[in-house]
C-alpha positions as YAML, in Angstrom:
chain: A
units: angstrom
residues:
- id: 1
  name: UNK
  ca: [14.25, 11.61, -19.27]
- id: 2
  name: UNK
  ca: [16.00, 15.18, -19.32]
- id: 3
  name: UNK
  ca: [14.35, 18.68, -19.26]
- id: 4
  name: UNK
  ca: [15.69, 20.13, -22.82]
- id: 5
  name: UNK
  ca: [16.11, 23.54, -21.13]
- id: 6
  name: UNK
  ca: [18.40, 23.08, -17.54]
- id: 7
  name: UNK
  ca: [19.53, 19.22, -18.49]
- id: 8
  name: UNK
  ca: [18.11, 18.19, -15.10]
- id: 9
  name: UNK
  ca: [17.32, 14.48, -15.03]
- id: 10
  name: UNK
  ca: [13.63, 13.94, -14.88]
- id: 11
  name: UNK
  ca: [11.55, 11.00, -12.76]
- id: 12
  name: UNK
  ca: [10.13, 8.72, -14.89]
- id: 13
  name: UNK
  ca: [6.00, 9.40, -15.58]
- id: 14
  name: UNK
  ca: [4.75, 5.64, -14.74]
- id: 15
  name: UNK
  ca: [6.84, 5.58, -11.01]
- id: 16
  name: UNK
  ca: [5.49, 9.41, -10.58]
- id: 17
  name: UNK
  ca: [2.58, 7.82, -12.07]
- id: 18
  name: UNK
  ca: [2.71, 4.71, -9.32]
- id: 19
  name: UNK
  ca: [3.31, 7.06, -6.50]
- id: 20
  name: UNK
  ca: [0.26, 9.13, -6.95]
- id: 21
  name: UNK
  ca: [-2.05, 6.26, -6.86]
- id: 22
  name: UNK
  ca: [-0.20, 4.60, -3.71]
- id: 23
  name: UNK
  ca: [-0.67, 8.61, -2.40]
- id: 24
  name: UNK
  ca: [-4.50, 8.86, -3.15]
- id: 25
  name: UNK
  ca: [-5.27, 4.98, -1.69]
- id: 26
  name: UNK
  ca: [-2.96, 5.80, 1.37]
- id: 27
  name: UNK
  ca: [-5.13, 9.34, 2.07]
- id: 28
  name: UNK
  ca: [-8.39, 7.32, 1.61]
- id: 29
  name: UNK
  ca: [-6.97, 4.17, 3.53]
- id: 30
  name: UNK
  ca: [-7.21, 1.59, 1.10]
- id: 31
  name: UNK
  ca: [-3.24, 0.06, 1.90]
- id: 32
  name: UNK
  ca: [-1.36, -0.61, -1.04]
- id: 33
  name: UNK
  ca: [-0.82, -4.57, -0.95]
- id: 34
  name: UNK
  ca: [2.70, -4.32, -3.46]
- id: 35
  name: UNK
  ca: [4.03, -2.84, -0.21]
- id: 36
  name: UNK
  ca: [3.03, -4.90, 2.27]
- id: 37
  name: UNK
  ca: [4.72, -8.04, 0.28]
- id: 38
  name: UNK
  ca: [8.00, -6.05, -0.14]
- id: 39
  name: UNK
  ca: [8.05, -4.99, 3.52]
- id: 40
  name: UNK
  ca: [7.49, -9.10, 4.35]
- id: 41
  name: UNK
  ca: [10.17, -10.23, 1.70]
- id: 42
  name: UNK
  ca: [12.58, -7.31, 3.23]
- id: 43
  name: UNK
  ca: [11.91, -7.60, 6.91]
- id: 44
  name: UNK
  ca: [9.83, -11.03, 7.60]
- id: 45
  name: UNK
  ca: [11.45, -13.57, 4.81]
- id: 46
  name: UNK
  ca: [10.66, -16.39, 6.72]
- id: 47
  name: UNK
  ca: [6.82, -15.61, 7.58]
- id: 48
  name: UNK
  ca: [3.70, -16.22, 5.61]
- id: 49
  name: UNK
  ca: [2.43, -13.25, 3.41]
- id: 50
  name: UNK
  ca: [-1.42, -13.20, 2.97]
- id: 51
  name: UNK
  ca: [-2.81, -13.75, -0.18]
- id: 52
  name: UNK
  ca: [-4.39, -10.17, -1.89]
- id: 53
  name: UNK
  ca: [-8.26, -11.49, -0.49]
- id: 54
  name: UNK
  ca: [-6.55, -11.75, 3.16]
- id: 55
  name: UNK
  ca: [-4.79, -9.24, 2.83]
- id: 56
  name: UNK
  ca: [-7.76, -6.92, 1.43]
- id: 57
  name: UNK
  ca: [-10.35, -8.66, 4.12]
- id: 58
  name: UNK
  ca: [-7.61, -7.93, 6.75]
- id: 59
  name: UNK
  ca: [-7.36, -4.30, 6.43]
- id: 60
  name: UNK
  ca: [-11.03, -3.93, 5.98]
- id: 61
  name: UNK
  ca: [-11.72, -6.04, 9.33]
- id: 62
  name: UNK
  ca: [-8.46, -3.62, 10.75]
- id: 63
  name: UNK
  ca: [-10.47, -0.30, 9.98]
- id: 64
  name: UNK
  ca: [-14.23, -1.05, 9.96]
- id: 65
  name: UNK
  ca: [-14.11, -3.17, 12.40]
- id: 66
  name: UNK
  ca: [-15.43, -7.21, 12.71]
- id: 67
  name: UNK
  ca: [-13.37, -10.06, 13.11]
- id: 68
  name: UNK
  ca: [-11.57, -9.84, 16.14]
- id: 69
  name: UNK
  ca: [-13.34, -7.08, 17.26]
- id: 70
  name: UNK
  ca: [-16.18, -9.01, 17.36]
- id: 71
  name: UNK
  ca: [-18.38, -6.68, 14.67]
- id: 72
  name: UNK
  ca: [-17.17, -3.43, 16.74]
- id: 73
  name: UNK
  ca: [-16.49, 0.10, 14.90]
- id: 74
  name: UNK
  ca: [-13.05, 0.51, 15.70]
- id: 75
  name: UNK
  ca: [-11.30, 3.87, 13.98]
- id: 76
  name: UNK
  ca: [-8.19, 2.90, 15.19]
...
């Protein structure tokens, strides 16, 4: 896409689209799984990547705590 007036080539609206909702889950902290499966393909080929459950129970155990923390409110 091109603005009509300056010829300046425009971002497509579904990535700008895509980005904003990765944005809003990031500033909430809901992690965007999509990523994490890139960043293992790209950087971990030859490890396991959790399913989208694991990976969703995982970052909830990560930030509210339980798990490993043995049930703990950990903010960090």
């Amino acid at each position: 896409m091109t603005c009509q007036v300056c010829g300046l080539k425009l971002p497509d609206p579904r990535e700008v689209g895509l980005k904003l909702v990765q944005t809003a889950r990031l500033m909430v902290g809901v992690p965007d799984y999509d990523t994490y499966v890139a960043h293992r393909a790209a950087n971990h080929p030859d490890d396991p990547v959790m399913t989208r459950e694991e990976f969703f129970r995982n970052s909830q155990e990560r930030r509210y705590g339980g798990g490993s923390t043995g049930g703990v409110f950990r903010c960090c």
